[in-house]
N, CA and C atoms of all chains as a GROMACS GRO file, in nm:
protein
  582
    1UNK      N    1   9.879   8.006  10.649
    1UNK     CA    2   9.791   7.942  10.747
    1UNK      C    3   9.694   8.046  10.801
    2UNK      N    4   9.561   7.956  10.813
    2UNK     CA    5   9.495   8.110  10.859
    2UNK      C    6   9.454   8.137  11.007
    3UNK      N    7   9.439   8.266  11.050
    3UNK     CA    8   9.453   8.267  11.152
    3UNK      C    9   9.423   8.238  11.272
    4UNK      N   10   9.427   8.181  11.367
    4UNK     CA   11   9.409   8.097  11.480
    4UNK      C   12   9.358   8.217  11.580
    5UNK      N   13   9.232   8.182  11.659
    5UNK     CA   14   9.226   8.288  11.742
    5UNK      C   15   9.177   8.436  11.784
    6UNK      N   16   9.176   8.480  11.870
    6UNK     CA   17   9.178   8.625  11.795
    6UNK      C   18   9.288   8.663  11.723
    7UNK      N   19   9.252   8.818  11.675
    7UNK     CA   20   9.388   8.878  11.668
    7UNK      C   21   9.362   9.039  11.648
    8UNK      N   22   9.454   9.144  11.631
    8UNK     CA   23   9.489   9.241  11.619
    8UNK      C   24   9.433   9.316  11.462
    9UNK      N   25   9.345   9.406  11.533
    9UNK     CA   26   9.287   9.493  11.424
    9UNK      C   27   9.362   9.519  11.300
   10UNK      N   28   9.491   9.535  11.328
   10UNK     CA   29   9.563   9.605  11.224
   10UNK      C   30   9.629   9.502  11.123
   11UNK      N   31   9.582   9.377  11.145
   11UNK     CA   32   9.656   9.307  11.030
   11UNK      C   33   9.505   9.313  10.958
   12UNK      N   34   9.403   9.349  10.972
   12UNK     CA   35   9.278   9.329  10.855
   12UNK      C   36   9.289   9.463  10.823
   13UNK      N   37   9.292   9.432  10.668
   13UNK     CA   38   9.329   9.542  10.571
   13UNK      C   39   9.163   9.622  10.507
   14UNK      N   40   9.209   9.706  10.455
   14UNK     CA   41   9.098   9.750  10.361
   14UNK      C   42   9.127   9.845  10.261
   15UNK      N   43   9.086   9.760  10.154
   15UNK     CA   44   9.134   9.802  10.022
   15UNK      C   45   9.065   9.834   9.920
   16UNK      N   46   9.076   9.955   9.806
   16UNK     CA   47   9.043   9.996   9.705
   16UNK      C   48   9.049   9.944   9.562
   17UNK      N   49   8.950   9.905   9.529
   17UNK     CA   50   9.074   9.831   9.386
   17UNK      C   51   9.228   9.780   9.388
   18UNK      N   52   9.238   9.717   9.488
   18UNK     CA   53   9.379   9.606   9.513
   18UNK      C   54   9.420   9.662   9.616
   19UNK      N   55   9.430   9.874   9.629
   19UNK     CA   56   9.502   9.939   9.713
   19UNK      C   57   9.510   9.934   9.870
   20UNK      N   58   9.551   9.891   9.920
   20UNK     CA   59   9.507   9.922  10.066
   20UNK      C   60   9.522  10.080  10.094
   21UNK      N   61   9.413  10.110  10.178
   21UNK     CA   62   9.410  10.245  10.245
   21UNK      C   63   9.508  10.286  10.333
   22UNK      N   64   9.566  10.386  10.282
   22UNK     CA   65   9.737  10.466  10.344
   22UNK      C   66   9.692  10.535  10.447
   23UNK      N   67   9.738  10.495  10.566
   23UNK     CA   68   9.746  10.580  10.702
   23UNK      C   69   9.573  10.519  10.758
   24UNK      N   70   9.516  10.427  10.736
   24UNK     CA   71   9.387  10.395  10.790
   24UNK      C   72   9.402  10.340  10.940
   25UNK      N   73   9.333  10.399  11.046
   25UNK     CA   74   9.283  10.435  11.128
   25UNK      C   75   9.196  10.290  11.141
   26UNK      N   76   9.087  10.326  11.139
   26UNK     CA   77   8.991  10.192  11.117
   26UNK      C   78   8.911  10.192  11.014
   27UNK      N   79   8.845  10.038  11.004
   27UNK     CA   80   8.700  10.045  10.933
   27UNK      C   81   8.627  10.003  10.964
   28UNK      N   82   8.490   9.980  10.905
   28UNK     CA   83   8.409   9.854  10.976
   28UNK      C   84   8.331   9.833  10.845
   29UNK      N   85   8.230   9.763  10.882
   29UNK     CA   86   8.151   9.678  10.822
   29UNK      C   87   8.019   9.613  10.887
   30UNK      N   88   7.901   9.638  10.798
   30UNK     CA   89   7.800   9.638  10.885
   30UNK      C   90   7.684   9.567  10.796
   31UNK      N   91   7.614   9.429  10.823
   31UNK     CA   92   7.515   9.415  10.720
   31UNK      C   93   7.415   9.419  10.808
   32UNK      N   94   7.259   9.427  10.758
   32UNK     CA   95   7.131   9.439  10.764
   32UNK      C   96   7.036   9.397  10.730
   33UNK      N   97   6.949   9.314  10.778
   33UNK     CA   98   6.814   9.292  10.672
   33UNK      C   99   6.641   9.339  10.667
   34UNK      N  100   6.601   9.429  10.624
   34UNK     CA  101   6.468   9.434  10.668
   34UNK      C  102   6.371   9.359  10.683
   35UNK      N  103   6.306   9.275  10.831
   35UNK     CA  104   6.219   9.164  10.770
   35UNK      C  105   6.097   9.244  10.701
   36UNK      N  106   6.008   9.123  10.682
   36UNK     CA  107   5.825   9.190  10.593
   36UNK      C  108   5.745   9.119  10.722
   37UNK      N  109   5.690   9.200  10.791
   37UNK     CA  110   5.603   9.133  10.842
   37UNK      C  111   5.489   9.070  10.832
   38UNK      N  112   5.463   8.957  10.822
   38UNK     CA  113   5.359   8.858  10.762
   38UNK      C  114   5.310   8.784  10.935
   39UNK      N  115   5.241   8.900  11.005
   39UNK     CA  116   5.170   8.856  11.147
   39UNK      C  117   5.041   8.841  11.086
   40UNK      N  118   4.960   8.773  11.143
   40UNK     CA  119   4.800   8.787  11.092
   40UNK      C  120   4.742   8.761  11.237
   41UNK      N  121   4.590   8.761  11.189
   41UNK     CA  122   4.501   8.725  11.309
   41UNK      C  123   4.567   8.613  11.403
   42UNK      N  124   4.600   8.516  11.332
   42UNK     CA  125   4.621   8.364  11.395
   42UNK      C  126   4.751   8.320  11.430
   43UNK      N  127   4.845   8.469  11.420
   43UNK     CA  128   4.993   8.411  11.455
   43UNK      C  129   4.999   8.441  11.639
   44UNK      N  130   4.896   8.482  11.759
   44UNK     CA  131   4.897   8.416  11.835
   44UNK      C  132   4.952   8.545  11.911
   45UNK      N  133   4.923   8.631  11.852
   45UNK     CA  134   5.004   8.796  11.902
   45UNK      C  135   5.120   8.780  11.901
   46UNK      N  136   5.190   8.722  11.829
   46UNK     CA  137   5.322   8.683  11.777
   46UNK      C  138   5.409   8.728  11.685
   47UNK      N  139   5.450   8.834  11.680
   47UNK     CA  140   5.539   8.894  11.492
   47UNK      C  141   5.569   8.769  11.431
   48UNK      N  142   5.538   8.798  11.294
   48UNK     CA  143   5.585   8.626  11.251
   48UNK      C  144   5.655   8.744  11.100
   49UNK      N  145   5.768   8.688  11.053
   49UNK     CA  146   5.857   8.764  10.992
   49UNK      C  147   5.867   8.693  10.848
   50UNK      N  148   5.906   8.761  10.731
   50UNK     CA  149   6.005   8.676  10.657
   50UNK      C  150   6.108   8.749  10.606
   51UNK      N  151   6.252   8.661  10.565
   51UNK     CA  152   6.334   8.814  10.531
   51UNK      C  153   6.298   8.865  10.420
   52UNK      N  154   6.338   9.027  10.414
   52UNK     CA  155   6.305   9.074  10.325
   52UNK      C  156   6.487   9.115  10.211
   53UNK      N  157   6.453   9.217  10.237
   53UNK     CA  158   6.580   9.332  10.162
   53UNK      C  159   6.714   9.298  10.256
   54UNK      N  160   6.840   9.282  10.221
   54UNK     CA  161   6.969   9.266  10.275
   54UNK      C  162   7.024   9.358  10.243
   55UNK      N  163   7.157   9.467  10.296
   55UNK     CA  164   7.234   9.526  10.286
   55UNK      C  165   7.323   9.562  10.365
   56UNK      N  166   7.396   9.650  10.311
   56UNK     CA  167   7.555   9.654  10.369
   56UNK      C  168   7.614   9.781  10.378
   57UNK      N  169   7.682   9.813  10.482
   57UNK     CA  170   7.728   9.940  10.466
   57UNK      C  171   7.919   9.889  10.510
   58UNK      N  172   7.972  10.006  10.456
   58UNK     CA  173   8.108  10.018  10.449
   58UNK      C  174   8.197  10.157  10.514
   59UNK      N  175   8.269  10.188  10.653
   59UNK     CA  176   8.325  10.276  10.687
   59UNK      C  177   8.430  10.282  10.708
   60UNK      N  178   8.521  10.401  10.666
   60UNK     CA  179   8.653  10.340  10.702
   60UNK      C  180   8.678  10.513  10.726
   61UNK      N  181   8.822  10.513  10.824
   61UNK     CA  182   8.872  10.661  10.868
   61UNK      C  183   9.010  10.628  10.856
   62UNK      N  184   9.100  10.765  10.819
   62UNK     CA  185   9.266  10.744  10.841
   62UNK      C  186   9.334  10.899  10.843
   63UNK      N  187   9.426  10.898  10.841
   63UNK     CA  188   9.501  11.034  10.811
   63UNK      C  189   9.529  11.092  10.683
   64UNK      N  190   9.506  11.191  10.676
   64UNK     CA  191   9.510  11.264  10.530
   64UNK      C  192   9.651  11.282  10.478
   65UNK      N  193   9.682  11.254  10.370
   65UNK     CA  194   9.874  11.286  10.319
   65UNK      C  195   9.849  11.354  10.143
   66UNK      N  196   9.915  11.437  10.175
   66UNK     CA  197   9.877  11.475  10.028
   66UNK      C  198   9.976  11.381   9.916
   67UNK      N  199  10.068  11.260   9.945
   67UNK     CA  200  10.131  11.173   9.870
   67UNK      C  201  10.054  11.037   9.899
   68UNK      N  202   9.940  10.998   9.962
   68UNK     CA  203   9.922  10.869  10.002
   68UNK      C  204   9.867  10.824   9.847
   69UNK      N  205   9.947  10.669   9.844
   69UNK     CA  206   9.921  10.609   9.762
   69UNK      C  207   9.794  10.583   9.684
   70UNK      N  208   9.688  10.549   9.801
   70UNK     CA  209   9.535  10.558   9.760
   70UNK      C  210   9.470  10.636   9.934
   71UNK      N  211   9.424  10.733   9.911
   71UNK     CA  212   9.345  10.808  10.073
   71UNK      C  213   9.245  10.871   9.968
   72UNK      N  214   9.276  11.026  10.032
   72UNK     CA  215   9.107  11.120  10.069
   72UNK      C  216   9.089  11.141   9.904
   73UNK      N  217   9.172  11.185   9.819
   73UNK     CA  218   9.195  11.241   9.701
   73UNK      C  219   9.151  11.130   9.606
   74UNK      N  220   9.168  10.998   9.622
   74UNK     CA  221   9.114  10.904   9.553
   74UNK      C  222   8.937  10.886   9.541
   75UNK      N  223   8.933  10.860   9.698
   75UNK     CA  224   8.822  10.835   9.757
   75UNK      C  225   8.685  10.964   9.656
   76UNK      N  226   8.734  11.076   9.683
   76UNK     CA  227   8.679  11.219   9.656
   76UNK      C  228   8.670  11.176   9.473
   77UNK      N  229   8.749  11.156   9.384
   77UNK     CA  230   8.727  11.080   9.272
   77UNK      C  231   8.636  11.022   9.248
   78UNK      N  232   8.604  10.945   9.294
   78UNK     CA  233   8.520  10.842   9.276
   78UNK      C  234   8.390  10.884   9.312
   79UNK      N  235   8.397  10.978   9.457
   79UNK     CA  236   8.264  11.077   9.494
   79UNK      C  237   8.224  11.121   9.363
   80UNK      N  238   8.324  11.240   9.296
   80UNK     CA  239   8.300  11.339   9.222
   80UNK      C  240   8.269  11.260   9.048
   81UNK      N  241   8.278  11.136   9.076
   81UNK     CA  242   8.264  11.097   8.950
   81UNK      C  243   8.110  10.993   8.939
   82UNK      N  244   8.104  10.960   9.057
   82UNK     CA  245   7.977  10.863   9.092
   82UNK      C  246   8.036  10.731   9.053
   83UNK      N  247   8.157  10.717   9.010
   83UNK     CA  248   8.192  10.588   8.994
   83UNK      C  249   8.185  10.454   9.113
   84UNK      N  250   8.206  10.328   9.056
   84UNK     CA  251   8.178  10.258   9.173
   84UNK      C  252   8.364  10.166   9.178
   85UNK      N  253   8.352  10.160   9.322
   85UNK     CA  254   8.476  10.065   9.286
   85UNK      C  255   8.500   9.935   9.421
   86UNK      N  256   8.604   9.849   9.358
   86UNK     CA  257   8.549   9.708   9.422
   86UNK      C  258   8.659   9.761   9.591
   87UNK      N  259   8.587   9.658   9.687
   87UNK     CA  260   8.638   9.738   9.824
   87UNK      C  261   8.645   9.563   9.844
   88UNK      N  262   8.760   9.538   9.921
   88UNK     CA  263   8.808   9.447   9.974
   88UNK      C  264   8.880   9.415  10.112
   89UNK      N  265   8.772   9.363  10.202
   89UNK     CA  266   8.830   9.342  10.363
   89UNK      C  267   8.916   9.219  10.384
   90UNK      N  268   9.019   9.269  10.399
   90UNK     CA  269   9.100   9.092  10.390
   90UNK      C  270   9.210   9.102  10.475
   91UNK      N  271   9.216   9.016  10.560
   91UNK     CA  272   9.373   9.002  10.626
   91UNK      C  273   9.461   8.971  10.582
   92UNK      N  274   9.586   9.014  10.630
   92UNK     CA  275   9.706   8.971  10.576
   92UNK      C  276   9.760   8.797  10.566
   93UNK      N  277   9.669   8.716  10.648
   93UNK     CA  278   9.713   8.583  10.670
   93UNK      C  279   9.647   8.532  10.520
   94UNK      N  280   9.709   8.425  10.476
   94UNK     CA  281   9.670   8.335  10.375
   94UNK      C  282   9.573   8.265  10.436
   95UNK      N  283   9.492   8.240  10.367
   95UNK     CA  284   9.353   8.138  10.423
   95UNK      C  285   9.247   8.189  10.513
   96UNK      N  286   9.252   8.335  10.532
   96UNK     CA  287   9.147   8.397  10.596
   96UNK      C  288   9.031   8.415  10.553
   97UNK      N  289   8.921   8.429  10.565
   97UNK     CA  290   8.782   8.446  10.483
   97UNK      C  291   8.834   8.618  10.450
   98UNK      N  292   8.756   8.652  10.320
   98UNK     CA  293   8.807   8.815  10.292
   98UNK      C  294   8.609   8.794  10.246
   99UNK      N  295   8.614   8.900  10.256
   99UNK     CA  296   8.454   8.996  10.180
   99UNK      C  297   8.484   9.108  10.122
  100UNK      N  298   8.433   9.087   9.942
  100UNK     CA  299   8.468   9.165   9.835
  100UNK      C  300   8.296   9.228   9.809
  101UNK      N  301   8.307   9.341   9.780
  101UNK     CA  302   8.199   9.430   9.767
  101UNK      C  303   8.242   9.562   9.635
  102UNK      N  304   8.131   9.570   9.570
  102UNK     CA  305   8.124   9.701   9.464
  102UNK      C  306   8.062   9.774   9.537
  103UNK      N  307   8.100   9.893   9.560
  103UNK     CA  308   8.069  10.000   9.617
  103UNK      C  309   8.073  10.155   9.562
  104UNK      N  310   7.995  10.206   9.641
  104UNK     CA  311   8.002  10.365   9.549
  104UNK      C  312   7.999  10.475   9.719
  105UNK      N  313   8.089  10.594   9.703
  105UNK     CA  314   8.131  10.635   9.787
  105UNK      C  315   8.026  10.725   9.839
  106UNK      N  316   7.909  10.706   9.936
  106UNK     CA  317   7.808  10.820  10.001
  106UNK      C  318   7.842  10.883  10.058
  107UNK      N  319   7.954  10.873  10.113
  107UNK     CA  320   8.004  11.068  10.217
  107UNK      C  321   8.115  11.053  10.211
  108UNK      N  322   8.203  11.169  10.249
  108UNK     CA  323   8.332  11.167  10.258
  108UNK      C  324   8.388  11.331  10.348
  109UNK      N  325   8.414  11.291  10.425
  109UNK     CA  326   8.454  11.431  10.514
  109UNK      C  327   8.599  11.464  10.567
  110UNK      N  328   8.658  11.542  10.524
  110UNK     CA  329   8.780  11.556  10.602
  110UNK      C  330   8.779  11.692  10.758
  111UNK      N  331   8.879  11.645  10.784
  111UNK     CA  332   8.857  11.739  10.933
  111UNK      C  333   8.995  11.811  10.966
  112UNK      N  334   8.986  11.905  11.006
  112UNK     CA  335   9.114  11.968  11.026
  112UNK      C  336   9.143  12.040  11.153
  113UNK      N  337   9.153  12.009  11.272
  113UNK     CA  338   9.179  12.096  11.399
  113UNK      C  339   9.265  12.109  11.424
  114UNK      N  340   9.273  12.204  11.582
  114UNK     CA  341   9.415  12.259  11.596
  114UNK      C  342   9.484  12.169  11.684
  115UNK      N  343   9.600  12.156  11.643
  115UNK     CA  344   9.708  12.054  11.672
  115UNK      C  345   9.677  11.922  11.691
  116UNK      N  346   9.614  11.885  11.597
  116UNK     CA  347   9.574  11.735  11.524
  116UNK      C  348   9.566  11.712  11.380
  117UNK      N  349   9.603  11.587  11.371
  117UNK     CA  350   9.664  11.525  11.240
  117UNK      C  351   9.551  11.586  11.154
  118UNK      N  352   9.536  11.598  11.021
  118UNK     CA  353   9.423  11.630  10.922
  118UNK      C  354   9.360  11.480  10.935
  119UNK      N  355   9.255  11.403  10.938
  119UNK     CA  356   9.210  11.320  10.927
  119UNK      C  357   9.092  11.350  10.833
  120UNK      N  358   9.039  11.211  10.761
  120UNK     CA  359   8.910  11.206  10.678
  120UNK      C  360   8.826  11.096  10.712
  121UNK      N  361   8.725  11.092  10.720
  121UNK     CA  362   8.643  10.975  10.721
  121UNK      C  363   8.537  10.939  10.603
  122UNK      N  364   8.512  10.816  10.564
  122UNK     CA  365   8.438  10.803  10.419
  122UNK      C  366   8.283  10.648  10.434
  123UNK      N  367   8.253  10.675  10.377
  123UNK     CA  368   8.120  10.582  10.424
  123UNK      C  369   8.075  10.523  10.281
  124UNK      N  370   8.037  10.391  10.286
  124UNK     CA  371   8.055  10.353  10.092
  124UNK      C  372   7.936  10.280  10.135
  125UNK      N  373   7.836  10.242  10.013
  125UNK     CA  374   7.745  10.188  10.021
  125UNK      C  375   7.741  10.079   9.898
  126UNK      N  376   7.770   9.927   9.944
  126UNK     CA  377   7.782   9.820   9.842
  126UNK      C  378   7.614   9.788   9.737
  127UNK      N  379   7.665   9.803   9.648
  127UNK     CA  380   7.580   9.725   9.550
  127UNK      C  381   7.572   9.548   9.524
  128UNK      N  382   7.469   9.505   9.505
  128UNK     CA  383   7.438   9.372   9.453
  128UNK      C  384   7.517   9.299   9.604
  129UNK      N  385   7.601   9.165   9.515
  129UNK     CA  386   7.591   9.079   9.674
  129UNK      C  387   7.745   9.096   9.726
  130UNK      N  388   7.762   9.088   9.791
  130UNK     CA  389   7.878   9.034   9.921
  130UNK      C  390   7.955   8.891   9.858
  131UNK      N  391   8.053   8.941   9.804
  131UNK     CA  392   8.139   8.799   9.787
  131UNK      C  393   8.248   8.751   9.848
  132UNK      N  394   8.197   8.618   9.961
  132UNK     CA  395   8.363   8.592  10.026
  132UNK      C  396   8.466   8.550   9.956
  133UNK      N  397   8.587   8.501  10.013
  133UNK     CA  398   8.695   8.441   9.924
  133UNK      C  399   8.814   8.432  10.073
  134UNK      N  400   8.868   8.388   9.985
  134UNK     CA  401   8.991   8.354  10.088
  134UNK      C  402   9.125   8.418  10.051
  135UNK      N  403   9.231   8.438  10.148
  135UNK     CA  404   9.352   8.526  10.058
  135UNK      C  405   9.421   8.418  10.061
  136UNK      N  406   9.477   8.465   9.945
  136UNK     CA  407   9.611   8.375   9.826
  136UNK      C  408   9.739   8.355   9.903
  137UNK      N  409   9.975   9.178  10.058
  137UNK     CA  410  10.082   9.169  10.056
  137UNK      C  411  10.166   9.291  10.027
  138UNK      N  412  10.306   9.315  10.036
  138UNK     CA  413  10.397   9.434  10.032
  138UNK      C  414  10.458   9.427   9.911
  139UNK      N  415  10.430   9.548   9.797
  139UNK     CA  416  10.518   9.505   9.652
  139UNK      C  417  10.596   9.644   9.636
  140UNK      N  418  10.664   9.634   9.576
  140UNK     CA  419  10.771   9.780   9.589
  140UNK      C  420  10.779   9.802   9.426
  141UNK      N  421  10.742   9.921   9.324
  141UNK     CA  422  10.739   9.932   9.232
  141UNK      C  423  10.883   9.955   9.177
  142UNK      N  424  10.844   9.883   9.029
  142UNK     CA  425  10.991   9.862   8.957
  142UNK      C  426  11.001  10.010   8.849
  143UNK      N  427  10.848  10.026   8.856
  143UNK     CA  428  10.880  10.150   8.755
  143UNK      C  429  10.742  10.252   8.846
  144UNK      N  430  10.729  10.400   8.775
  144UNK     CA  431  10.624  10.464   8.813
  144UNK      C  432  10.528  10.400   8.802
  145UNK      N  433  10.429  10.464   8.903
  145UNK     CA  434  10.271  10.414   8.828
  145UNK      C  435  10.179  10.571   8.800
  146UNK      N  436  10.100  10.530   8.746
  146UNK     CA  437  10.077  10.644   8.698
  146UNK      C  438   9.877  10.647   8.729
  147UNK      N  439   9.833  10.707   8.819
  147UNK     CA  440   9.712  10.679   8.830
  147UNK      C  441   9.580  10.753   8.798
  148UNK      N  442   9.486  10.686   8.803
  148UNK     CA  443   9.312  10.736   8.714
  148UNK      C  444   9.348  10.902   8.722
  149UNK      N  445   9.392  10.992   8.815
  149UNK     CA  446   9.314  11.089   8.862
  149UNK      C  447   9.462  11.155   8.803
  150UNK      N  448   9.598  11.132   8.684
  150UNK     CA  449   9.761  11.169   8.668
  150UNK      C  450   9.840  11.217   8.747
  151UNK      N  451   9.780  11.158   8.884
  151UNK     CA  452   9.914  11.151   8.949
  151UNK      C  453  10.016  11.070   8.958
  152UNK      N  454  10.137  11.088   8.997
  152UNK     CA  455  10.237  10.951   8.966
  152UNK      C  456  10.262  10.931   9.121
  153UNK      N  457  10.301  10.774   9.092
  153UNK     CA  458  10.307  10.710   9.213
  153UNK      C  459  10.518  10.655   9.193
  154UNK      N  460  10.605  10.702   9.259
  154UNK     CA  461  10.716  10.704   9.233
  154UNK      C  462  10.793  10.552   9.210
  155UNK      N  463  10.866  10.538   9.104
  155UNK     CA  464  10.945  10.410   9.158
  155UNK      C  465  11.022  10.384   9.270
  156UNK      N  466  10.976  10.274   9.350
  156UNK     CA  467  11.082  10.287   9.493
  156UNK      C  468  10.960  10.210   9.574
  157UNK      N  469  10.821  10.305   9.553
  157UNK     CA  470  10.756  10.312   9.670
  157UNK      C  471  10.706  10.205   9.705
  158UNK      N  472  10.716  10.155   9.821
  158UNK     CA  473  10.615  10.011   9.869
  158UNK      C  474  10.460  10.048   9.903
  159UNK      N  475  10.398   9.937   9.813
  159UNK     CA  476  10.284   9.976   9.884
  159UNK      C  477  10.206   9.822   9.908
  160UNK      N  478  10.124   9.874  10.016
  160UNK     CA  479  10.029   9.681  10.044
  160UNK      C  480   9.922   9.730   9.925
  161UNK      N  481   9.884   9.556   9.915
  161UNK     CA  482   9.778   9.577   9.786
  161UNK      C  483   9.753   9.430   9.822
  162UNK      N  484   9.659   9.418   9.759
  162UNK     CA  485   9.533   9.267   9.775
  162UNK      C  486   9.510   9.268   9.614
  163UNK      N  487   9.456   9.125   9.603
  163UNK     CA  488   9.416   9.087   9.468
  163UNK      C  489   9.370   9.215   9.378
  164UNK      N  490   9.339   9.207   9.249
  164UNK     CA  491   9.294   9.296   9.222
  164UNK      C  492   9.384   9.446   9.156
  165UNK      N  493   9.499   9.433   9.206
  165UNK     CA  494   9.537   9.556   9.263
  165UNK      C  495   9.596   9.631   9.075
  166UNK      N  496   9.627   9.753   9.043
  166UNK     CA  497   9.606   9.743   8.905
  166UNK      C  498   9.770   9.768   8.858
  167UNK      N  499   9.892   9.770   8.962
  167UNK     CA  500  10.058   9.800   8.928
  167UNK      C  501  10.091   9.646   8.831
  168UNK      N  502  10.178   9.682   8.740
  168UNK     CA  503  10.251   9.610   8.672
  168UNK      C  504  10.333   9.596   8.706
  169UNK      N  505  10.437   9.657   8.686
  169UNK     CA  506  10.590   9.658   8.721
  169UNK      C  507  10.639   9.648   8.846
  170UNK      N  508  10.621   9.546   8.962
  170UNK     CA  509  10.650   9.547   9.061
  170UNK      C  510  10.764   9.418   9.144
  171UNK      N  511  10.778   9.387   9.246
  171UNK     CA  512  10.842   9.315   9.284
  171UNK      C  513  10.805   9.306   9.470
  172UNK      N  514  10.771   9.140   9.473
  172UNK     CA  515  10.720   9.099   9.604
  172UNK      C  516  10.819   9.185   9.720
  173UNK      N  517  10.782   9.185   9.808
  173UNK     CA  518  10.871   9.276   9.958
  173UNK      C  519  10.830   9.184  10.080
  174UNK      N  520  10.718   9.169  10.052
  174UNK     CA  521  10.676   9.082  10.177
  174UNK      C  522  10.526   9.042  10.196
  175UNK      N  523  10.528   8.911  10.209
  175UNK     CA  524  10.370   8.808  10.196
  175UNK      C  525  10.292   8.777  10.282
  176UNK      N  526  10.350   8.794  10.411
  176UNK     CA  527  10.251   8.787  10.560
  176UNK      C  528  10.303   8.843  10.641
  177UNK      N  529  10.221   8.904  10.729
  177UNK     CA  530  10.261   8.972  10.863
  177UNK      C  531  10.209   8.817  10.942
  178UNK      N  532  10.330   8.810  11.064
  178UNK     CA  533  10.324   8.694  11.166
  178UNK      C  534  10.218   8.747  11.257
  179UNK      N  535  10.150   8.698  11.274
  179UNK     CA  536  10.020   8.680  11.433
  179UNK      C  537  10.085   8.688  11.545
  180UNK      N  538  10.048   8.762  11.687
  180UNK     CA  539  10.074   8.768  11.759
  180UNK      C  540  10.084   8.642  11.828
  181UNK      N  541  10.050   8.524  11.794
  181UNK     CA  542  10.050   8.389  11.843
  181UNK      C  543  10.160   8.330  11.774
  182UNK      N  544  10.218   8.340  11.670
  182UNK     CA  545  10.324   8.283  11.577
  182UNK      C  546  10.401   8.337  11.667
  183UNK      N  547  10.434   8.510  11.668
  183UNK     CA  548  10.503   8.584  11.738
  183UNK      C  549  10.583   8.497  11.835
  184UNK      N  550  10.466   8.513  11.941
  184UNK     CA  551  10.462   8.448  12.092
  184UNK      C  552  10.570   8.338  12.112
  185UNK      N  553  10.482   8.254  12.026
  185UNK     CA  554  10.527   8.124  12.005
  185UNK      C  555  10.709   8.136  11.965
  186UNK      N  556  10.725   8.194  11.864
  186UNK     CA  557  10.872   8.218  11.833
  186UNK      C  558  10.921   8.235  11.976
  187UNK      N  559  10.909   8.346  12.060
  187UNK     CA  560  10.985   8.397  12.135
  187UNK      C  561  10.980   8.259  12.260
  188UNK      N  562  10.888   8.227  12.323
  188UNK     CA  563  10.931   8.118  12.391
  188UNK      C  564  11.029   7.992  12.373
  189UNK      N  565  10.961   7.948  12.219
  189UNK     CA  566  11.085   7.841  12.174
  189UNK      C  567  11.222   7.962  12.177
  190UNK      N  568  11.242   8.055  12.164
  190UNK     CA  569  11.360   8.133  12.167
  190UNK      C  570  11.427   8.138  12.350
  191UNK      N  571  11.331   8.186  12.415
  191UNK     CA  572  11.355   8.181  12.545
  191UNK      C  573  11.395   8.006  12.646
  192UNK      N  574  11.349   7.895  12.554
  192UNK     CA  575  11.381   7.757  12.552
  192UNK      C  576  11.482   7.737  12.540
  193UNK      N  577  11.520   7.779  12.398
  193UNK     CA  578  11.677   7.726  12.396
  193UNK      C  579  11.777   7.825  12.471
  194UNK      N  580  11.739   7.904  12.540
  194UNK     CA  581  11.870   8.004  12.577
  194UNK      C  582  11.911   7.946  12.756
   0.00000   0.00000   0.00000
């Protein structure tokens, strides 16, 4: 059943090629569109718009483990390879809307201070379109 | 969902991923050899809800 309401950050997942991200912190998700501006003499000193270009950006942060199933070492792969791979926001409830995206990894930083966890943060930039779906 | 592998996995970059280990995964996901663990986490409203009908009958 899907979910009623608000709810709690931590049941929406985010995942790598099926994986969900080990020790993730947060993510987000962000789309955009550039309009074209098409004002002329006669629009009345008025911006008059149409859309243009759409896009999407993808962030996610967690704790670094040198055993995590899929984290920084994956992520850095895919950097170091330019490969692209499919990223999937989906909650744990059945019947939730999910948004599936191909993506390719634009930054990736890990951080290391004193007497704090190693953490990384990574920033992905989706190609082509945004596909919803629902979980199984 | 939560699947707990039946055998290693063995991944893009040769590292192995141990038999035993649970991991969440969504459609897509690329393990064979596995076995379900667990299919939904309850909502804090399911939750809720449990515990009052619980606090009802007592």
């Amino acid at each position: 059943m899907a979910t009623a309401g608000k709810f709690n950050g931590n049941i929406l997942e985010i995942s790598f090629g099926g994986t969900v991200l080990t020790h993730a912190l947060q993510h987000s998700e962000s789309h955009s569109m550039s309009p074209i501006d098409v004002t002329t003499k006669d629009s009345s000193s008025q911006e008059e718009v149409i859309a243009g270009l759409r896009g999407s950006e993808i962030s996610a942060s967690g704790y670094f483990a040198e055993d995590a199933t899929y984290g920084y070492e994956d992520l850095y792969d895919l950097y170091a390879a330019g490969s692209s791979v499919t990223v999937l926001v989906a909650s744990t409830e059945t019947g939730d809307v999910t948004y599936s995206y191909t993506a390719y990894v634009t930054s990736l930083s890990r951080t290391a201070e004193m007497d704090t966890a190693v953490g990384f943060e990574v920033s992905l930039k989706p190609t082509g379109t945004v596909t919803k779906g629902t979980v199984a | 969902m939560k699947i707990r592998l039946t055998k290693a996995h063995k991944k893009p970059n040769g590292k192995k991923i141990a038999k035993g280990t649970i991991i969440s995964v969504h459609e897509g996901h690329p393990y064979k050899d596995f076995e379900v663990v667990g299919q939904e986490t309850e909502t804090t409203d399911e939750k809720q809800f449990k515990q009052i009908k619980e606090n009802e009958n007592e």
